[in-house]
Structures are given as C-alpha cells and as structure tokens.
C-alpha positions as CSV (number, residue, x, y, z in Angstrom):
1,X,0.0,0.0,0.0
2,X,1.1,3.0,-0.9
3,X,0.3,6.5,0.4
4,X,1.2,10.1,-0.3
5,X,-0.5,13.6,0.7
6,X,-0.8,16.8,-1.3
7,X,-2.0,20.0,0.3
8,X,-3.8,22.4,-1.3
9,X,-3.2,26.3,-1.9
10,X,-5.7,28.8,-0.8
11,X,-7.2,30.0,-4.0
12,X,-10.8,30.8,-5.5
13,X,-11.8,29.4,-8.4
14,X,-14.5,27.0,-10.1
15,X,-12.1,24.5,-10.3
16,X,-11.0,24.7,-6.3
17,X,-12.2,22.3,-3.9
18,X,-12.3,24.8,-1.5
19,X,-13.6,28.8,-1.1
20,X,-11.1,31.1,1.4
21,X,-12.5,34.2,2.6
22,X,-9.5,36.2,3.7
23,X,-9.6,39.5,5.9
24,X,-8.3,42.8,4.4
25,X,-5.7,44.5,6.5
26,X,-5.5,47.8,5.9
27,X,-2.2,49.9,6.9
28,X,-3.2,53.7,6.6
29,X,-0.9,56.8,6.6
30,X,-2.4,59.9,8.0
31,X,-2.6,63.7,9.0
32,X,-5.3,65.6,10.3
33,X,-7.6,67.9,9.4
34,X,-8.9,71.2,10.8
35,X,-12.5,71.8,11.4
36,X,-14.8,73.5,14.1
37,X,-14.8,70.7,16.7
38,X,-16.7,71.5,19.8
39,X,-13.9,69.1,21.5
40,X,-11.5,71.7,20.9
41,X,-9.2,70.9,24.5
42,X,-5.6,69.6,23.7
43,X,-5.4,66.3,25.0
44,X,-5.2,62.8,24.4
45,X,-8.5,62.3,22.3
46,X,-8.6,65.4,20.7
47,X,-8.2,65.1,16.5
48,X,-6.9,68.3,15.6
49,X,-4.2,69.0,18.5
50,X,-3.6,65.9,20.6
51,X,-1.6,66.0,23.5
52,X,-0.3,63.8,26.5
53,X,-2.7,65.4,28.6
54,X,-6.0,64.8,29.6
55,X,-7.3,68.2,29.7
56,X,-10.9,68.8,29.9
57,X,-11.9,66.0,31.0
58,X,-13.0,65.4,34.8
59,X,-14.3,62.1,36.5
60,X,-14.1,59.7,39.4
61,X,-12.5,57.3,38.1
62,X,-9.0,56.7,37.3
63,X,-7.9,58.5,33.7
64,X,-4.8,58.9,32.3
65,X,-3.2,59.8,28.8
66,X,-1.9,56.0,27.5
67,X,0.1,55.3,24.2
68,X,-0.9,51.9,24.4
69,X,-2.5,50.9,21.2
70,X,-4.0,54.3,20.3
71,X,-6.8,54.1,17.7
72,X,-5.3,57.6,15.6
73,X,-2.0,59.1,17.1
74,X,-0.1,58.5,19.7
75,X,-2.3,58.4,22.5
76,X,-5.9,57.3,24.1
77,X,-7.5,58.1,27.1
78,X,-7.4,55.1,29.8
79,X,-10.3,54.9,32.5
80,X,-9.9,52.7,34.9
81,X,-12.7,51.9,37.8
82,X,-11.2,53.0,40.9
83,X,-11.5,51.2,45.0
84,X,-13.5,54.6,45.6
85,X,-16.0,54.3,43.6
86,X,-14.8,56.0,41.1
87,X,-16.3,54.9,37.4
88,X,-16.6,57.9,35.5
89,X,-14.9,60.5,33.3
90,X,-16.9,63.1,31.7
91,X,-17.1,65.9,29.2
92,X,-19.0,69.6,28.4
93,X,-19.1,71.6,26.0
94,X,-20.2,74.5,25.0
95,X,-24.2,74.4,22.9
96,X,-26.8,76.3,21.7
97,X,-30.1,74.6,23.6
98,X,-32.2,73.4,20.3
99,X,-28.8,72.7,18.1
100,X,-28.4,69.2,17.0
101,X,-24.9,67.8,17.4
102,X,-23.5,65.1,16.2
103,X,-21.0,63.3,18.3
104,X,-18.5,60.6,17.7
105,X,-15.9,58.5,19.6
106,X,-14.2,55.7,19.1
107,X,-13.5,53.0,22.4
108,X,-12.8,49.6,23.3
109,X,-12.8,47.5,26.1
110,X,-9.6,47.0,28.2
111,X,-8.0,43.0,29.3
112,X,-10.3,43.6,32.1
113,X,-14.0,45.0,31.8
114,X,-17.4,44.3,33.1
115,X,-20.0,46.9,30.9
116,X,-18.3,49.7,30.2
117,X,-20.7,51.9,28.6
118,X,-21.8,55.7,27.3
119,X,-24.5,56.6,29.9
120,X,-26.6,59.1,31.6
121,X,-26.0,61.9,29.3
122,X,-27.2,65.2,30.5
123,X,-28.4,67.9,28.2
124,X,-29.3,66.2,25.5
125,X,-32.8,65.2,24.0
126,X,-33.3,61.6,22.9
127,X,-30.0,59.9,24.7
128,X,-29.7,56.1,24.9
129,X,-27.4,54.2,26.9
130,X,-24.9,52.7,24.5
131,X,-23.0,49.6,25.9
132,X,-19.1,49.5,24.9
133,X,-18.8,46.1,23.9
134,X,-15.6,44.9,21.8
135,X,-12.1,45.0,22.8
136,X,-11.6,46.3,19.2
137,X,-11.8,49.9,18.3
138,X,-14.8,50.9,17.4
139,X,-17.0,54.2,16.3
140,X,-19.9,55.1,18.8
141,X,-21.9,57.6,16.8
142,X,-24.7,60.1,18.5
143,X,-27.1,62.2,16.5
144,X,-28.2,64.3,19.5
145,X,-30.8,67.5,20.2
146,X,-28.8,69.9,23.2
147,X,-31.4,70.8,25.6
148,X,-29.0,72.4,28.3
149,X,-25.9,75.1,27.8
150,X,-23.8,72.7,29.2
151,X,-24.6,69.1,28.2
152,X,-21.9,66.6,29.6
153,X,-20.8,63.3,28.0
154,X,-20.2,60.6,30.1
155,X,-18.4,56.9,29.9
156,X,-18.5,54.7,32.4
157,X,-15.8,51.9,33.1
158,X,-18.2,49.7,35.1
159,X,-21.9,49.8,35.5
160,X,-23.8,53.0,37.4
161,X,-25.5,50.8,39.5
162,X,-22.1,49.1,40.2
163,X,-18.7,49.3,41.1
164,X,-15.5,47.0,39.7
165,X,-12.9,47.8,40.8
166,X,-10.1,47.5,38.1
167,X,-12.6,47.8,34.8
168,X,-10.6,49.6,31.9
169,X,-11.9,51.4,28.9
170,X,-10.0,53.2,26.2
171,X,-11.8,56.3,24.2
172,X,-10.0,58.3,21.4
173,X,-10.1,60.6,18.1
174,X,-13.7,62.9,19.7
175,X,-15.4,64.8,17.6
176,X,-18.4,67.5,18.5
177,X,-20.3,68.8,15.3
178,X,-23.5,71.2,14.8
179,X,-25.7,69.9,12.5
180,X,-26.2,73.0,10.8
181,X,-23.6,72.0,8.6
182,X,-25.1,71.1,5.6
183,X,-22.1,71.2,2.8
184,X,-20.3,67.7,2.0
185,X,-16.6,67.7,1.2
186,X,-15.9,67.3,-2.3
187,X,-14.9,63.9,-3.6
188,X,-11.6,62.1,-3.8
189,X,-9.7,62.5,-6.5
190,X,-7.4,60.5,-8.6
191,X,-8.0,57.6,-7.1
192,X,-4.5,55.4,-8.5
193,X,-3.7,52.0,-8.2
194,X,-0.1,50.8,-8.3
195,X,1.9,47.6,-7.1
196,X,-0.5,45.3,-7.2
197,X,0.4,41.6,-6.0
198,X,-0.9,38.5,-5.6
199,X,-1.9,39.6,-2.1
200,X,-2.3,43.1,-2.4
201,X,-2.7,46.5,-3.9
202,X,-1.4,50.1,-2.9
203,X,-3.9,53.0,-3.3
204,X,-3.4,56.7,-3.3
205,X,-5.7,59.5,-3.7
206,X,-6.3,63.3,-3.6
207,X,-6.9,64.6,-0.7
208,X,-10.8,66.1,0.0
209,X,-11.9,69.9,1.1
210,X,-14.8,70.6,3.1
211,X,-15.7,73.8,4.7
212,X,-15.2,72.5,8.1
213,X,-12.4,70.0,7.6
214,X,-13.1,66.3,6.6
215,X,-13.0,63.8,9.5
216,X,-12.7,60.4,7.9
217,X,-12.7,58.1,4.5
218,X,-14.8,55.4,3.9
219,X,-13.3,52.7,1.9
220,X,-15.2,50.8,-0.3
221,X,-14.1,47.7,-2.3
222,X,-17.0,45.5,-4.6
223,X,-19.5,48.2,-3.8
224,X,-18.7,47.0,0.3
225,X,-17.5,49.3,2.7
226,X,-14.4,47.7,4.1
227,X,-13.6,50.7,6.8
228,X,-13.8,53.8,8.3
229,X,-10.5,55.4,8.3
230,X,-9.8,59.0,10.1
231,X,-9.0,61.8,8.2
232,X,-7.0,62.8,6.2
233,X,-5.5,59.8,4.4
234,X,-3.7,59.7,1.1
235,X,-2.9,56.3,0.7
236,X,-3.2,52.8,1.9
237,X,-2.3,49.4,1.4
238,X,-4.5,46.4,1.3
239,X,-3.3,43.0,2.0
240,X,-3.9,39.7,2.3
241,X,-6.3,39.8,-1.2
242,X,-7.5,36.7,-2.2
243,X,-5.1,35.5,-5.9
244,X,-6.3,35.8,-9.6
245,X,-9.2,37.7,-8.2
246,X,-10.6,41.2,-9.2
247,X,-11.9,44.2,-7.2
248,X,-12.8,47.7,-7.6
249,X,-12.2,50.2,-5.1
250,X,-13.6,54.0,-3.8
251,X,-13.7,56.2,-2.0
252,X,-16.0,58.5,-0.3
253,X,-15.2,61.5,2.0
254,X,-17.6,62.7,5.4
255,X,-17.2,65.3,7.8
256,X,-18.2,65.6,11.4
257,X,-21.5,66.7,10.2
258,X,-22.1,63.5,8.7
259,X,-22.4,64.8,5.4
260,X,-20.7,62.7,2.7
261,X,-19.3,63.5,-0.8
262,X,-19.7,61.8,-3.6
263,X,-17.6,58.7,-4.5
264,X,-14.5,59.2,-6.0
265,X,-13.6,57.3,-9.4
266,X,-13.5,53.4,-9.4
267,X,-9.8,51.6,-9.9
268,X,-10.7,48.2,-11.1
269,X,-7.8,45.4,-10.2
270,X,-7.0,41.8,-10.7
271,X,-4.3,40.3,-8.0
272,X,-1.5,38.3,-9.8
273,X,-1.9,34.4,-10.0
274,X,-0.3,32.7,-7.1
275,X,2.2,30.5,-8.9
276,X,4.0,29.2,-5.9
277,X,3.1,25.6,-4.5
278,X,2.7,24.9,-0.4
279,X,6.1,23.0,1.1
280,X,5.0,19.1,1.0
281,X,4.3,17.7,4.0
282,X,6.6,15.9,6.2
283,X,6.9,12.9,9.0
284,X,3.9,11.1,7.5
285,X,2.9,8.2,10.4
286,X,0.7,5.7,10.4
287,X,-0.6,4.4,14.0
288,X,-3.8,2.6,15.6
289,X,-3.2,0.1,12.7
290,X,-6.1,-2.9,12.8
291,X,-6.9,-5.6,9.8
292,X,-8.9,-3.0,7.9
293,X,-8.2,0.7,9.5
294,X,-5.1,2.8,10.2
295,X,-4.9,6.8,11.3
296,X,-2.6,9.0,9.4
297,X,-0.8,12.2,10.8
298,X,1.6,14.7,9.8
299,X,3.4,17.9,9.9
300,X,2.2,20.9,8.6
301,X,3.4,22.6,4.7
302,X,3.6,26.0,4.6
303,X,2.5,28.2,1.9
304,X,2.6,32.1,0.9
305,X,-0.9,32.3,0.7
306,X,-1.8,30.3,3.2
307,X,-2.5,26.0,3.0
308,X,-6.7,25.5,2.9
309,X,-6.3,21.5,2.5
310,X,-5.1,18.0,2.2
311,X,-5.5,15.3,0.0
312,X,-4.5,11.8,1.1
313,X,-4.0,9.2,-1.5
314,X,-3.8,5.9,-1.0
315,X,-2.0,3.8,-3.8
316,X,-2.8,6.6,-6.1
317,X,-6.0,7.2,-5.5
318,X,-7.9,9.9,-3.6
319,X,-9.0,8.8,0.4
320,X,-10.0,12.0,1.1
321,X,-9.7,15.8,1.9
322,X,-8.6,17.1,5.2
323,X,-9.4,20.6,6.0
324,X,-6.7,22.6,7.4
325,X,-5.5,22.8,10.3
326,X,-6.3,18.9,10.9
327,X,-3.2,17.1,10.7
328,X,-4.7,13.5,10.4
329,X,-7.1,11.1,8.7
330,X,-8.6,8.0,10.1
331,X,-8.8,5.2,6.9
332,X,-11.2,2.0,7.2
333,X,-12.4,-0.5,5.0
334,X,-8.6,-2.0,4.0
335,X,-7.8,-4.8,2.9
336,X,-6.3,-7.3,5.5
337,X,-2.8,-8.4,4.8
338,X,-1.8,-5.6,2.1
C-alpha cells in the first residue's frame, strides 16, 4: 500500500475544492484635518491638537493619557474603575439649547471589563445608553438635540449601578459637530492603483476639502465598505487579497457633520496568479493500525498564501480531503494483509 498527501493552496476558483475568505488589513498613513470641533481641548483624544494630557476632561475614576494601542495618534484616554468608587470620566461643552450635534468617539474595552458603557448623558434630548462592547476599536456615533448650555458626556468603566474595581476602557479621536452643517466635502480625487500583488494592492488618492475640515474616508471595495479610516488619508495598502481575483475600489469622504461626498472614481484590479506551490508535508505516520483501519498524521506545509487543505491518497487514489488545520485522517475499510 502506498500512500502520499498533497496539500492544497488557498485560491478561489471553479475548479477549487475549496472557497477562502480572507480578511483585508489595511495599513493607513495619516494627518489631520482642521475643522470647528466643539472638543477643541488639547489632549489625548482630541483630532486636531492631541496632547499627552487629559485636559478637559473630569471624572471619578482613574484617567490617564496612554500610548498603548491608540486608535489615531499617539495616544488614548485610559479609564480605569477605581477602590472609591470611582467609574466615570466626563465631558462639556459649550451648545446652543435646540442645536443638533453630532458626536463621535471611538473606544474599546480593556483585558479587564465588566459593561463599560456611554450613559446618563445630561443635556441632550433623545439619549440612549450605548454599551461598549468589543475590545476592538470601534465608532460610537450620537445624533443628538442639546437641551441644556452645558450638556456633559459621560463613559463609564463599570456599570452605574455598580462598582469594579479595576474595569478599563480606552476612548479616542472625539469629535463634536452642529448639525447646521449642511455642505459635503468634495470627492476624492485620482484615485490610482499601483503595485498590485498576488496579495495586495497600494492605493493613493487626492486629498478632500470641506468647509469645516473632513474627518474620515470610507473605503469601499465591490460596492462594500471595508472601513472607516480618520481623516485625512492619502494612501493605503490592502493585503492579504484573495489570488487571480478582481476588485474595484472608492472612495467616499464625510465630515463631522455627517455629510458625505460623492464617490471618487473606481480603480478596477485583478491580484496576480499565485504561482508558488505549499512545502510538501513531512513525518507522514501511520498508527492505531487494525486488519482493515489505520490513522494518518503529519506535519504541517507551509505556503505564501496560506495551506486551505489536504489530500491523502492511497495507492494513487484519492481517500480523502482534510481541511486545514487537521493534521490526520482515520482510513477503514482495507484490505487485510496488504
């Protein structure tokens, strides 16, 4: 009896066996834009003149300026639930009672958190609690009537109605816009794609203008959006693209207003054909052998792309497919004796 294993590449075609569906990582180079942000303090969190300070903002809990993994910059605020009960930082600003504002800014959960959340706003019409759930960074939005001179902000580290001690959040890149801004920035231009790989392709753009300064790009790839990326970006690279496979890519541009330009022009791509085949897989074993069953392992290949599966073959023909990352195939129904 003879057996032998070939693994398969990641790739997407009809004549696969297999479909991968692989992430896009996107590394993005930026500066930053001037507008009339109402969160206009220097400080960790601010967009247009961040600090290592946390200036203007006030709390019970524990709050410093931290450079560990900042969404945009170098820095974040840190909260962090203190023995005292402490489980708040806060911020005002100035408003005109009966303006809409529209707020935004980005957080994530520390190692350690227990509902970390945006609650009990004061001074605003139409405020809902808005939980802080991922330990990713994300965008917390708020489309928001001021009822009060002073409205304040608020994020808690723990609940309210409770206290634990040691529950971290991280907020960064705030932004505090009227509504009354009705103009959207004008839309990218020259959108340009160059070096494109197997894997990936580098884009580059003209920068947009907006009256009040654009805050942020939204990518779009295959009529998707693939992110939300602060302001003002010229270029990025996307990785990790899936071989022989085409995309289109644009861009749109938004300000703090919300308002949103129209799409720059479409770049249309096709990512090289992988042409290199995975390593072949070493230390093939055979164990638990019975009259008519054996189990196969092995070690790993390695590939550029990434190894999807495994065929095993026994005396030339096809026993099966293993799925990466299983190492090892149980066989029955042999032939005693051979």
């Amino acid at each position: 009896m003879h057996i032998h294993i070939n693994p398969n590449k990641m790739k997407t075609t009809t004549f696969s066996r297999f479909f991968a569906i692989l992430p896009l990582i996107l590394f993005v180079m930026l500066h930053q834009a001037n507008g009339q942000n109402l969160h206009n303090s220097s400080n960790a969190v601010s967009i247009e003149n961040e600090s290592n300070t946390t200036t203007g903002w006030t709390g019970t809990a524990i709050f410093t300026s931290d450079t560990q993994n900042p969404y945009d910059g170098l820095y974040s605020i840190r909260g962090v639930t203190s023995l005292s009960n402490g489980r708040e930082i806060r911020y005002t600003f100035p408003a005109v009672i009966g303006e809409t504002y529209n707020i935004s800014i980005w957080a994530r959960r520390g190692d350690y958190s227990l509902q970390p959340a945006f609650a009990n706003w004061t001074g605003f019409a139409g405020f809902a609690t808005r939980l802080i759930n991922s330990a990713i960074w994300t965008e917390y939005t708020f489309t928001l009537v001021a009822t009060s001179a002073t409205p304040i902000i608020r994020v808690y580290t723990s609940p309210s109605s409770g206290l634990i001690q040691g529950s971290t959040i991280f907020i960064d890149r705030v932004s505090i816009f009227a509504a009354s801004d009705t103009e959207a920035p004008s839309a990218p231009g020259n959108l340009t794609a160059s070096d494109t790989t197997a894997t990936s392709v580098f884009l580059s753009w003209n920068a947009s203008t907006d009256n009040n300064g654009v805050t942020a790009y939204d990518i779009y790839s295959n009529n998707s959006l693939l992110a939300t990326l602060p302001s003002t970006s010229t270029t990025f690279l996307v990785s990790n693209l899936i071989p022989a496979t085409s995309y289109d890519f644009f861009i749109r541009a938004r300000d703090g207003a919300g308002n949103t330009s129209n799409q720059s022009n479409t770049v249309l791509i096709t990512t090289l054909a992988d042409a290199t085949p995975p390593s072949v897989p070493e230390n093939l074993i055979a164990t638990e052998i019975t009259q008519t069953s054996l189990t196969l392992s092995w070690d790993a290949s390695t590939d550029n792309i990434g190894v999807s599966s495994y065929e095993v073959f026994v005396d030339s023909v096809s026993a099966g497919i293993v799925n990466s990352p299983a190492l090892s195939i149980a066989l029955s129904g042999l032939t005693p004796g051979t």
